[in-house]
ZAZA-660736 format. One record per residue: x, y, z of N, C-alpha, C in turn; chain; residue number from 1. Coordinates in pm, whole numbers, plus 50000, padded with zeros to 5 digits. Atoms other than C-alpha are relative to their C-alpha. Example, Ala and Ser with C-alpha at 12.3 -4.5 7.8 and 13.67 -1.06 7.14 Angstrom:
ATOM      nX      nY      nZ     caX     caY     caZ      cX      cY      cZ   chaine   num
ATOM   50089   49881   50000   51230   49550   50780   50090   50120   50000        A     1
ATOM   49918   49881   49994   51367   49894   50714   49923   50109   50073        A     2
This chain:
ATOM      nX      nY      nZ     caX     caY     caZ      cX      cY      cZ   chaine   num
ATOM   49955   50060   49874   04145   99168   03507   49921   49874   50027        A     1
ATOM   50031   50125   49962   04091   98795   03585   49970   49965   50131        A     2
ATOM   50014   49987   49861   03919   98699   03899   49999   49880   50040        A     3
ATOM   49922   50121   49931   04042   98364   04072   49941   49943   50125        A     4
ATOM   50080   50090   49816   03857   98135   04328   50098   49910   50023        A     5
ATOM   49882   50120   49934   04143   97953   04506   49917   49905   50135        A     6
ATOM   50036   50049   49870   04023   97681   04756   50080   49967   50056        A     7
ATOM   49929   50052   49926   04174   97617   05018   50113   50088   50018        A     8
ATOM   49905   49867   50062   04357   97980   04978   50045   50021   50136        A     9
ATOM   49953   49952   49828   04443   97982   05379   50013   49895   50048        A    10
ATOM   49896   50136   49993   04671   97657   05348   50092   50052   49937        A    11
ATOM   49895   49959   50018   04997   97660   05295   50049   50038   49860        A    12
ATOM   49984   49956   50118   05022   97650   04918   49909   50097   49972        A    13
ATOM   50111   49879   50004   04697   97849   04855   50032   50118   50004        A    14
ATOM   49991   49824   49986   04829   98173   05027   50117   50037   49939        A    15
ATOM   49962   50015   50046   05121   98122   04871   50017   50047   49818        A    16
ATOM   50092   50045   50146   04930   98101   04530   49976   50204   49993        A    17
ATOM   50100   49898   49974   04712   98400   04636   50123   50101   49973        A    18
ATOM   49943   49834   49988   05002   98676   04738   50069   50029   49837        A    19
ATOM   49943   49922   50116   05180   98645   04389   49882   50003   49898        A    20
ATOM   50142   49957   50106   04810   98673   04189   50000   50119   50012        A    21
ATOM   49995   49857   49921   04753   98943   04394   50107   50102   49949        A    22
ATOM   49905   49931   50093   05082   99071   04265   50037   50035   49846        A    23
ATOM   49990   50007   50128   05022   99001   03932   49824   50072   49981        A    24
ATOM   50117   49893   50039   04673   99198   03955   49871   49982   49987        A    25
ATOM   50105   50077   50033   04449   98915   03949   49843   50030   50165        A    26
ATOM   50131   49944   49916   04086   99004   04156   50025   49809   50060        A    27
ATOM   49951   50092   49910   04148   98660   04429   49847   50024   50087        A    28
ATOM   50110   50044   49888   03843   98498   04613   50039   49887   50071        A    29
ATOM   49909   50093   49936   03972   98262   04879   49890   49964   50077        A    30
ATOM   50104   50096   49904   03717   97980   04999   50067   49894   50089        A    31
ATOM   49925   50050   49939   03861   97827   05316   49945   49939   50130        A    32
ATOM   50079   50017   49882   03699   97633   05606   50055   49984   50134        A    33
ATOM   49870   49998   49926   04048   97685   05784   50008   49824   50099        A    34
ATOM   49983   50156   49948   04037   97301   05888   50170   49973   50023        A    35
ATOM   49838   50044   50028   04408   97287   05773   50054   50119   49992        A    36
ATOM   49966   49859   49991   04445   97675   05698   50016   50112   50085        A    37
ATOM   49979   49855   49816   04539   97970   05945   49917   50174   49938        A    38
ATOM   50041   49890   50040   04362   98290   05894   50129   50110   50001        A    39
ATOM   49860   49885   50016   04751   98476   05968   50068   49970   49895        A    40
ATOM   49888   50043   50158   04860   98291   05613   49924   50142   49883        A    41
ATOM   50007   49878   50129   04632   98538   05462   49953   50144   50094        A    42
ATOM   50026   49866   49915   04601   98853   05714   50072   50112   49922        A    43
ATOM   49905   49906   50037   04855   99059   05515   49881   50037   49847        A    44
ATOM   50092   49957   50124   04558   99051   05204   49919   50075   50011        A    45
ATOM   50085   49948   49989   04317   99164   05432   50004   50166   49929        A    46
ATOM   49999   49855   50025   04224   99549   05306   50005   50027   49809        A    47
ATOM   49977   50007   50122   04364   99446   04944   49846   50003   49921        A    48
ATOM   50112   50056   50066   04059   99566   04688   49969   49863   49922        A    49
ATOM   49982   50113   50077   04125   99270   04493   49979   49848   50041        A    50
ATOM   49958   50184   49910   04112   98967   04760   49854   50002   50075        A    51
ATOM   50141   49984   49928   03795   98847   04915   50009   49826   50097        A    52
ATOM   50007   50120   49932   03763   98580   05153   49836   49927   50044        A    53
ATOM   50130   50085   49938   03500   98325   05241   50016   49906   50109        A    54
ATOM   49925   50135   49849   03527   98093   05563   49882   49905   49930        A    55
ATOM   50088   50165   50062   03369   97757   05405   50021   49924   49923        A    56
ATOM   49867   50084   50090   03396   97448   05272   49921   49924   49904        A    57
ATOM   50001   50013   50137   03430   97283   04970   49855   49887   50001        A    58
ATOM   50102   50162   50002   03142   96993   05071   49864   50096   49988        A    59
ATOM   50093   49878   50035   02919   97314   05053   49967   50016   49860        A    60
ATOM   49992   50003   50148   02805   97259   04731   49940   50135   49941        A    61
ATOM   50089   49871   50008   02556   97593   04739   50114   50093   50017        A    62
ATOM   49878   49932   49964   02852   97761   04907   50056   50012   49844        A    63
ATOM   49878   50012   50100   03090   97660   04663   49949   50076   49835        A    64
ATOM   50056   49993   50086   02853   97735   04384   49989   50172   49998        A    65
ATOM   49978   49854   49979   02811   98110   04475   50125   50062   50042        A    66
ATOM   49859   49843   49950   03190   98188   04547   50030   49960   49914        A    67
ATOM   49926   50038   50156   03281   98019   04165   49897   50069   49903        A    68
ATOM   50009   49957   50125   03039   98273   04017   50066   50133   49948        A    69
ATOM   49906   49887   50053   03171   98501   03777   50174   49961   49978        A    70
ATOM   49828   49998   49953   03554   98371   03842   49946   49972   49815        A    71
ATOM   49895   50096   50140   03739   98300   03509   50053   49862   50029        A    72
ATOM   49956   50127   49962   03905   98016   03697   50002   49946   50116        A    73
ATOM   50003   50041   49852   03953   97804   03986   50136   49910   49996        A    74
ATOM   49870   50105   49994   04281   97678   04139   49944   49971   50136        A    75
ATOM   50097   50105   49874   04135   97410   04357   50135   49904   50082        A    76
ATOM   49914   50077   49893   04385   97306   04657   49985   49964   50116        A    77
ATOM   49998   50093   49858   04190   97233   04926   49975   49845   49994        A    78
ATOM   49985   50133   49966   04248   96893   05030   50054   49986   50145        A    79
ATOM   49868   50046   49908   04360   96661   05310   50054   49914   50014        A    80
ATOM   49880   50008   50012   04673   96610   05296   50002   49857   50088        A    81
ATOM   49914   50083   49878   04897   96347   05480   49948   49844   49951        A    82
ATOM   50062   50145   50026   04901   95941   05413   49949   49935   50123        A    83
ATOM   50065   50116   49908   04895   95827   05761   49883   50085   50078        A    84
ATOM   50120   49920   49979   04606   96105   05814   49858   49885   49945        A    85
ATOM   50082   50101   50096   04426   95859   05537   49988   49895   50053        A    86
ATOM   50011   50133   49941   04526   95561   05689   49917   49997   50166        A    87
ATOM   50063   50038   49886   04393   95656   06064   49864   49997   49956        A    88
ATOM   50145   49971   50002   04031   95808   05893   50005   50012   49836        A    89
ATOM   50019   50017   50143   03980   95708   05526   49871   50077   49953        A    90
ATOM   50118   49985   50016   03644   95787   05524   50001   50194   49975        A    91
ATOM   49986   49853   50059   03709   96170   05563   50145   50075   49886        A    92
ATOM   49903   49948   50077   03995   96215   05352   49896   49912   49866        A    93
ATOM   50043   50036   50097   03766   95996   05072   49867   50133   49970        A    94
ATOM   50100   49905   50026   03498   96239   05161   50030   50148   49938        A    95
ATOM   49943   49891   50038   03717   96596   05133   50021   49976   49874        A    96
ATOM   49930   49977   50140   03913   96478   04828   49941   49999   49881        A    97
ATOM   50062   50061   50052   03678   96332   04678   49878   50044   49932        A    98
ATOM   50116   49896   50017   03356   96482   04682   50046   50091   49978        A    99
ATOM   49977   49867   49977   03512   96807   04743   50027   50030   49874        A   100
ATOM   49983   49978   50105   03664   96784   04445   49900   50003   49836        A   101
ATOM   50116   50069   50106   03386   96618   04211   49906   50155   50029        A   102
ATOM   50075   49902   50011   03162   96971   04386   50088   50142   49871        A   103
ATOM   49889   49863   50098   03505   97218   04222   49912   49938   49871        A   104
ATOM   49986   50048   50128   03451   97029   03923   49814   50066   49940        A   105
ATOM   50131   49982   50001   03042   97060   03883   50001   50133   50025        A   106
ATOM   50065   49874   50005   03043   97385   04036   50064   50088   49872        A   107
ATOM   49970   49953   50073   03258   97493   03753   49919   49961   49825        A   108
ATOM   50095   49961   50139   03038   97385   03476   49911   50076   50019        A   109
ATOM   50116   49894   50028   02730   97511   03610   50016   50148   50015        A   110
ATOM   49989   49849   50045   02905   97856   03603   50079   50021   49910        A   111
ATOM   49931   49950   50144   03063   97807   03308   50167   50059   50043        A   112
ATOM   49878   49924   49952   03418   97897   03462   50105   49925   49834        A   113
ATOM   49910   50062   50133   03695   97862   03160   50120   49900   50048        A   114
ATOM   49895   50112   49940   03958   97625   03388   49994   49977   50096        A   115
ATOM   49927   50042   49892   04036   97463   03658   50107   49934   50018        A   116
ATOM   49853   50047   49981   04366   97387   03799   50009   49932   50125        A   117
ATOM   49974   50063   49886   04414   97145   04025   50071   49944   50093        A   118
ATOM   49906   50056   49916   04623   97018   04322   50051   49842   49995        A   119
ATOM   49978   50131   50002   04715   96656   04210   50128   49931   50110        A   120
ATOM   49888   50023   49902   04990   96424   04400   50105   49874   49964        A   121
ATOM   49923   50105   50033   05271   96214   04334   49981   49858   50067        A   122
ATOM   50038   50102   49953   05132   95966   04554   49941   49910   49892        A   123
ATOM   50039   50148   50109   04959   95833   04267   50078   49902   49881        A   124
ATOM   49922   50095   50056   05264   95660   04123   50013   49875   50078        A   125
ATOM   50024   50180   49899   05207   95383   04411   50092   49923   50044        A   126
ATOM   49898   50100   49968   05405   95080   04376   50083   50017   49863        A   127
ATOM   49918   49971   50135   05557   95211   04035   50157   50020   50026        A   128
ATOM   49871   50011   49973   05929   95099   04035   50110   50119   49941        A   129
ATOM   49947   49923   50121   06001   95341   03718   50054   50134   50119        A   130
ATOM   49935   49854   50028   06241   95651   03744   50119   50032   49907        A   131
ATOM   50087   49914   49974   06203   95902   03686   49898   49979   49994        A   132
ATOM   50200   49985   49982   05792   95918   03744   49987   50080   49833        A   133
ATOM   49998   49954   50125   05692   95970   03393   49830   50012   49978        A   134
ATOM   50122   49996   49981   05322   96082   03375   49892   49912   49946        A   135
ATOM   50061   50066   50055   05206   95845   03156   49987   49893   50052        A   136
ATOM   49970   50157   49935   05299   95536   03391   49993   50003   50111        A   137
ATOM   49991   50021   49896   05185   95460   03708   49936   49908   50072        A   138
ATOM   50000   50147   49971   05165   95206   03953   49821   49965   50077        A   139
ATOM   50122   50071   49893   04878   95039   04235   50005   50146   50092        A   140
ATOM   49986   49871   49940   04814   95358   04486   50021   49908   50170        A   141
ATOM   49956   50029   49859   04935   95277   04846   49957   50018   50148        A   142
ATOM   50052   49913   49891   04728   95483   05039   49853   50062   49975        A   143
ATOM   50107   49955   50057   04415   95589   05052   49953   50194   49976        A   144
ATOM   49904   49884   50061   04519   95946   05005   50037   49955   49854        A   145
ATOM   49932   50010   50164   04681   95843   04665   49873   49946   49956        A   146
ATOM   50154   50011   50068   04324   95658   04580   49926   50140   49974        A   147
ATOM   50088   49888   50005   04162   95975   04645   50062   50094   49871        A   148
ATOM   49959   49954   50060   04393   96174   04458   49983   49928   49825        A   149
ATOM   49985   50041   50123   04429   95943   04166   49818   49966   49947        A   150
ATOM   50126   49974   50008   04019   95922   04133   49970   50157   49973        A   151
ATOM   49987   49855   50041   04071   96332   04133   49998   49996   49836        A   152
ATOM   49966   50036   50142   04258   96255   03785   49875   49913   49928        A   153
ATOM   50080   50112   50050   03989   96004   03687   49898   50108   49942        A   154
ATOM   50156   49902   50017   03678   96283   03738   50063   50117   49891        A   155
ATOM   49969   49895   50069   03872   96553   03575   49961   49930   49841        A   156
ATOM   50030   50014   50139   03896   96342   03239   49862   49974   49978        A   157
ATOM   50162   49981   50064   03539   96237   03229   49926   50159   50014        A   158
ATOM   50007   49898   49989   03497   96575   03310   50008   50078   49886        A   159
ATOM   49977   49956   50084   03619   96673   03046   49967   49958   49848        A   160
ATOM   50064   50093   50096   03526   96388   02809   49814   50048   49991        A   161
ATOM   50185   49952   49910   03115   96475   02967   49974   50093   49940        A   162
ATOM   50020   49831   50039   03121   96848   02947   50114   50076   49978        A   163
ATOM   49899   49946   50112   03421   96950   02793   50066   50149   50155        A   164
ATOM   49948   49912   49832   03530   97108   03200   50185   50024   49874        A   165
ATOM   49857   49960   50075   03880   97263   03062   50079   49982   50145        A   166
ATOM   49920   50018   49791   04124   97137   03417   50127   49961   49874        A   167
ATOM   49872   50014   49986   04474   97095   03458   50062   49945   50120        A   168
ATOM   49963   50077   49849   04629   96866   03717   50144   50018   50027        A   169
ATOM   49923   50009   49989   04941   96935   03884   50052   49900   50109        A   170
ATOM   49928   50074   49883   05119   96632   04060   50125   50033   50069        A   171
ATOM   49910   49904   49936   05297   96807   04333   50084   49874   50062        A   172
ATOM   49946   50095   49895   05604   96626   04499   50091   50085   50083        A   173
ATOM   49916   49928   49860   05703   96750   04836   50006   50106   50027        A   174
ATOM   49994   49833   49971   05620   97089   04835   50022   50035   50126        A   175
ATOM   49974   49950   49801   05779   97256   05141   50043   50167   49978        A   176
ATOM   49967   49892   50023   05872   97625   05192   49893   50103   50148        A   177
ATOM   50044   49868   49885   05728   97982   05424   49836   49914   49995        A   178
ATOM   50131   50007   49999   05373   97914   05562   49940   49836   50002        A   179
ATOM   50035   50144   49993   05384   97533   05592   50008   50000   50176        A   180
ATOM   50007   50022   49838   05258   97446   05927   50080   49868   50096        A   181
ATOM   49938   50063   49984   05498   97272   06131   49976   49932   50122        A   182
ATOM   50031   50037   49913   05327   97144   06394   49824   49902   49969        A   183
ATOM   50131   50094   50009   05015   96882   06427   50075   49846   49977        A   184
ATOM   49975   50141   50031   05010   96521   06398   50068   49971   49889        A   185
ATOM   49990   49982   50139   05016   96552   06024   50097   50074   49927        A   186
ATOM   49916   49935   50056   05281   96776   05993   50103   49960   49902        A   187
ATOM   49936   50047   50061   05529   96746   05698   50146   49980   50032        A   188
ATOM   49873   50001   49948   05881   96624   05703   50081   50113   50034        A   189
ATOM   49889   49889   49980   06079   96958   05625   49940   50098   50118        A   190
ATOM   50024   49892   49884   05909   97184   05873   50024   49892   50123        A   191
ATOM   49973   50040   49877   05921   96918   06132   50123   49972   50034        A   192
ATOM   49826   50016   49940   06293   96852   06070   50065   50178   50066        A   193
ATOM   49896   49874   50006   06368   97255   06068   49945   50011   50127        A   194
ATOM   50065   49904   49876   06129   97313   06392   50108   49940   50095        A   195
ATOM   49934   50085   49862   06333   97024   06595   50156   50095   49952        A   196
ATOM   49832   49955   50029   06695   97144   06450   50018   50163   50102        A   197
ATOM   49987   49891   49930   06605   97491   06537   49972   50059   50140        A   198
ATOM   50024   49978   49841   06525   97434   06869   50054   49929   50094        A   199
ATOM   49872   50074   49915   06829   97185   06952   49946   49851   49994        A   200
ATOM   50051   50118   49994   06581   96893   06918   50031   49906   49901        A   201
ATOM   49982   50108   50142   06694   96557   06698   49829   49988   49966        A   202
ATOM   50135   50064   50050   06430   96504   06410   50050   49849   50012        A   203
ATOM   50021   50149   50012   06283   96145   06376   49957   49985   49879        A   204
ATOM   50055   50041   50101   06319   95980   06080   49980   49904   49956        A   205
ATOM   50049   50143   49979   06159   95673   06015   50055   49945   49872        A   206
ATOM   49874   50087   50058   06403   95423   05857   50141   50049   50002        A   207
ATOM   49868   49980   49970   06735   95437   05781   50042   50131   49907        A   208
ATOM   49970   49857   50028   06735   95773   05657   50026   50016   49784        A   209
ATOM   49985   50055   50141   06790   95625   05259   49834   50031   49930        A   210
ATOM   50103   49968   50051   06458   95699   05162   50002   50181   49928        A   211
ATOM   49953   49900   50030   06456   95999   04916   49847   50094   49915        A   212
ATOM   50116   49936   50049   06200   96238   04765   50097   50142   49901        A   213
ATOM   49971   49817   50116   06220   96589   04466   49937   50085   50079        A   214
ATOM   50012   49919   49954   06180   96771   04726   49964   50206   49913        A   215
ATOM   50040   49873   50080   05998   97128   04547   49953   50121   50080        A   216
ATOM   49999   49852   49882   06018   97466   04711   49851   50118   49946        A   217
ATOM   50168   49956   50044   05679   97651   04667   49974   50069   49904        A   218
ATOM   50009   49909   50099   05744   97920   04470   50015   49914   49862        A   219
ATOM   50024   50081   50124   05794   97639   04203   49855   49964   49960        A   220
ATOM   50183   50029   50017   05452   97523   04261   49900   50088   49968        A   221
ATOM   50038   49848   50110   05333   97873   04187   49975   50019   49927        A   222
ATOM   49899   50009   50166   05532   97887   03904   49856   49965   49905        A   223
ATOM   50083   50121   50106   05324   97584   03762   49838   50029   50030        A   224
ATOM   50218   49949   49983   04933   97718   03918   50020   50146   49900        A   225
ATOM   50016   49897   50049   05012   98044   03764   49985   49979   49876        A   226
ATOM   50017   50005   50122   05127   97950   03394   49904   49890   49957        A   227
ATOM   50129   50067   50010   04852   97681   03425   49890   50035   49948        A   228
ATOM   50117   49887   49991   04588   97930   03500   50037   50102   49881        A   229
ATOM   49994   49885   50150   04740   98152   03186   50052   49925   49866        A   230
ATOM   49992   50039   50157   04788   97856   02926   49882   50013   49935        A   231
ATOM   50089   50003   50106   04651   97866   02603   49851   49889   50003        A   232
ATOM   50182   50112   49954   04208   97698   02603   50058   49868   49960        A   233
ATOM   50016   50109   50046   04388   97444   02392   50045   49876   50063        A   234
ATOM   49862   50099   49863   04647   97258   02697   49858   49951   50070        A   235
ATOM   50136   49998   49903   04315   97121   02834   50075   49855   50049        A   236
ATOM   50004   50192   50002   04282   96742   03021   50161   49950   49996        A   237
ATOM   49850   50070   50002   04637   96708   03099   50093   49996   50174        A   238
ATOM   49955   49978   49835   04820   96630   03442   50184   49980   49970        A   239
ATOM   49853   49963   49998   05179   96749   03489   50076   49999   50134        A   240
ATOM   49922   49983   49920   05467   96679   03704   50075   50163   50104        A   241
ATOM   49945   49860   49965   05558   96968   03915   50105   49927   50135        A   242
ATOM   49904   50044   49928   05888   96885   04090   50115   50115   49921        A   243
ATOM   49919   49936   50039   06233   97012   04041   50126   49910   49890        A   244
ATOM   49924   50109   50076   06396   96623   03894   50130   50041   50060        A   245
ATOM   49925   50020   49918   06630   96619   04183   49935   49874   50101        A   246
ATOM   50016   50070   49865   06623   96385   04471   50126   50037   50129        A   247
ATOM   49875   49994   49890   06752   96405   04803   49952   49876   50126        A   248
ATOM   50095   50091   49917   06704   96153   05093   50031   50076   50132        A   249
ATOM   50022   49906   49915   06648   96201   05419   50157   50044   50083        A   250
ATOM   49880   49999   49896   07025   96196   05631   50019   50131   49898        A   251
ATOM   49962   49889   50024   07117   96418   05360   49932   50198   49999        A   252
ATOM   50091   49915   49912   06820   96669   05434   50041   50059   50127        A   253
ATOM   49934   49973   49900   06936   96672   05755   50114   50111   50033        A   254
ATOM   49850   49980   49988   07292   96740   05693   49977   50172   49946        A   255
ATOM   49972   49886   50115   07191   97047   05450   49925   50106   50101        A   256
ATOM   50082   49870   49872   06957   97190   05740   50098   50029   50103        A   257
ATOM   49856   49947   49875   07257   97174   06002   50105   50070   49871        A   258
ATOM   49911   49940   50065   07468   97322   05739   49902   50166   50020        A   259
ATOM   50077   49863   50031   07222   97620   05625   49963   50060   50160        A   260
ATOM   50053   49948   49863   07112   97663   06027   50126   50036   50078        A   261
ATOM   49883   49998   49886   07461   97691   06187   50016   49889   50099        A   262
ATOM   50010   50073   49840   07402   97397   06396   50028   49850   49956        A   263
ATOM   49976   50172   49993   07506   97005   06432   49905   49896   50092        A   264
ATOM   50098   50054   49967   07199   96844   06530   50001   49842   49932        A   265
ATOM   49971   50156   50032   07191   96447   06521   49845   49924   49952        A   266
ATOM   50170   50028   49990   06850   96287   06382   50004   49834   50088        A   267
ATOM   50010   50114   49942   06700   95971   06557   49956   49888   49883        A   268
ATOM   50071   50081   50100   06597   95701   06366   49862   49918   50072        A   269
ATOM   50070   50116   49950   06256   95484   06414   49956   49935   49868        A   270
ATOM   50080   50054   50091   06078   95239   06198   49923   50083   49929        A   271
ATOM   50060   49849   50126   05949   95336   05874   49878   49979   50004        A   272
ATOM   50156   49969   49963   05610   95452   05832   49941   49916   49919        A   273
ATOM   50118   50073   50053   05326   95289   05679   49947   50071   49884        A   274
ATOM   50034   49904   50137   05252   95366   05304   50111   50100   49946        A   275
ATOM   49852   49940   50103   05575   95503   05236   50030   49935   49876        A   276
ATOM   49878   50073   50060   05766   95441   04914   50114   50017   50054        A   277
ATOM   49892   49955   50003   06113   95432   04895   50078   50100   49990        A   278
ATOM   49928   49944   50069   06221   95645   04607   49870   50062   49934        A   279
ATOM   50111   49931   50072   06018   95944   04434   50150   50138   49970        A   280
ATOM   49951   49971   50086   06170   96123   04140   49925   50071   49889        A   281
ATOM   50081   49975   50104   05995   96321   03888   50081   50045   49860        A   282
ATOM   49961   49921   50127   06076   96375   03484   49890   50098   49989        A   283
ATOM   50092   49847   50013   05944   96750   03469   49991   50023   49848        A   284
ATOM   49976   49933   50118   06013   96794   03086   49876   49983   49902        A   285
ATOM   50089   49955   50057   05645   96763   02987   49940   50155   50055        A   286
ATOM   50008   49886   50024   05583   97038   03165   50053   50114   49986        A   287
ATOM   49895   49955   50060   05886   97214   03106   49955   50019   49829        A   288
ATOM   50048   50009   50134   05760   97129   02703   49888   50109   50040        A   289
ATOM   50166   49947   50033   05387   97260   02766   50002   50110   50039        A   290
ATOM   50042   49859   49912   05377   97511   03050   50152   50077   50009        A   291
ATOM   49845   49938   50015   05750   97649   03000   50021   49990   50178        A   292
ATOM   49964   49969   49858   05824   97581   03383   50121   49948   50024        A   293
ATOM   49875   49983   50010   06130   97633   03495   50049   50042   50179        A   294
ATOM   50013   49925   49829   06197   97550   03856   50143   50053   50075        A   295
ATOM   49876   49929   49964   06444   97784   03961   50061   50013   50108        A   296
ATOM   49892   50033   49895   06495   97691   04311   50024   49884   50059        A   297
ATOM   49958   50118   49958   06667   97424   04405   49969   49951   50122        A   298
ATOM   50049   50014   49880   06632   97225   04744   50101   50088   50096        A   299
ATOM   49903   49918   49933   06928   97450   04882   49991   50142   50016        A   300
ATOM   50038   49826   49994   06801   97754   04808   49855   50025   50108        A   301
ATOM   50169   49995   49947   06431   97681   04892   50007   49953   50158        A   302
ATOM   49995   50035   49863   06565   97531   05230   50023   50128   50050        A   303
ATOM   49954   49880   49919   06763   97872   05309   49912   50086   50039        A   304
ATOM   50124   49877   49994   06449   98108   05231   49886   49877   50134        A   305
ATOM   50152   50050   49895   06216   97863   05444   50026   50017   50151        A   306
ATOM   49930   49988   49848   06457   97839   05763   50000   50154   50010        A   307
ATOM   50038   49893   49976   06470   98207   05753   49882   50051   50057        A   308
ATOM   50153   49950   49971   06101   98264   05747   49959   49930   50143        A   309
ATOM   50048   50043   49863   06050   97978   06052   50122   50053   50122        A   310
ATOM   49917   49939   49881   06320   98179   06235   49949   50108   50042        A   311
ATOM   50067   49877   49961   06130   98482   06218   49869   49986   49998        A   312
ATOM   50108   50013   49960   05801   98313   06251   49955   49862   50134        A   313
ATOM   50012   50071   49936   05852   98040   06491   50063   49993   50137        A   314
């Protein structure tokens, strides 16, 4: 039995992460300084012999260092999130991502852990015109969020070049689904479109609604931390697309949430945000090739199961 330090395991992907380990048998230590995480994402673990929680955070380098010993691996997802989070306070999103990450990384040599898997982000394709997003090509970063992230990628390879750290980077695009918090400044598009729809309120979407994203439903993202965390020592030093190689933009988002909700809700439009691209697209078929992933739910499906869950949790 394999025992698993997830950071950031009481955020939305994290617990996520956690309940199907847990299901699959894996012993789960969850370091979390709930900054961004809810302690009710993982309340249903409590009691489980197998799950252990820590309240703390990743800038804890002592911390961090005593809840990564013994693991086999680490799937490292705390971060924070959000571009125009980055853009109001750079300084702590350079500090979390950054550091936080560079401590995962360190604390996993000096305990010798055999992988880490990490939370990467499509942000770091930038000003890259190319699509599909092809991992090998990418542009200027836009945000200081996507700096942070794409510096993530940077430490991992010397990381690995250095001391031979065995990581895996997954560049996530748009992960949405159960357990995404739909409220805060920072909140993401799909929960903030489903909270307003489902409560009669027009979402706001900044521009003319043409802006489009690969929207990826969580259990995909899973998918890709799980067979990550169980490829072969030799897949080392490699960062992979995790999307579904769909797009949708936003009016049609909309349209598919008043369809799936029962309801005809109108969105507003305002000016577009700051550090947006346009267009984000991912070719999945390296890791499709490497990690056999195979994302099996679409944005229509993964919308139905999420509106469900914020109907019976919101």
């Amino acid at each position: 039995m394999k025992k698993i330090l997830v950071t950031g395991g009481a955020g939305f992907i994290g617990s996520n992460l956690i309940e199907s380990l847990l299901e699959k048998n894996y012993q789960v230590v969850c370091l979390d300084n709930l900054s961004t995480g809810f302690e009710k994402n993982i309340k249903t673990f409590e009691g489980d012999k197998n799950f252990q929680f820590i309240e703390g955070d990743i800038l804890d380098y002592q911390l961090l260092l005593k809840a990564s010993k013994d693991v086999s691996a680490i799937s490292h997802q705390a971060a924070l999130g959000s571009v125009p989070r980055s853009i109001k306070d750079p300084q702590l999103s350079n500090r979390v991502n950054i550091e936080g990450t560079l401590n995962v990384f360190k604390a996993a040599v000096d305990n010798k852990v055999d992988r880490v898997v990490y939370a990467a982000s499509s942000s770091t394709y930038g000003d890259s015109p190319d699509l599909p997003k092809k991992e090998e090509k990418i542009g200027n970063p836009l945000s200081p969020y996507a700096i942070t992230k794409l510096v993530n990628e940077m430490y991992a390879d010397v990381f690995y070049r250095v001391y031979r750290l065995n990581s895996i980077g997954l560049r996530y695009f748009n992960v949405f689904g159960p357990k995404q918090d739909p409220n805060g400044a920072y909140a993401a598009v799909i929960p903030l479109f489903i909270k307003a729809i489902l409560s009669g309120d027009s979402p706001n979407i900044n521009g003319d609604g043409n802006h489009s994203r690969d929207f990826t439903f969580v259990a995909n993202a899973v998918q890709a931390n799980i067979k990550s965390l169980e490829a072969p020592e030799s897949l080392s030093n490699e960062v992979y697309n995790i999307a579904c190689g769909n797009s949708t933009n936003l009016n049609e988002l909309v349209d598919y949430i008043n369809e799936l909700a029962g309801t005809s809700v109108v969105a507003k439009h305002r000016r577009e945000r700051e550090g947006d691209i346009m267009h984000s697209l991912a070719d999945i078929s390296k890791a499709s090739r490497d990690l056999n992933y195979d994302p099996v739910f679409d944005i229509k499906k993964g919308l139905e199961l999420t509106i469900n869950w914020y109907k019976r949790n919101i």
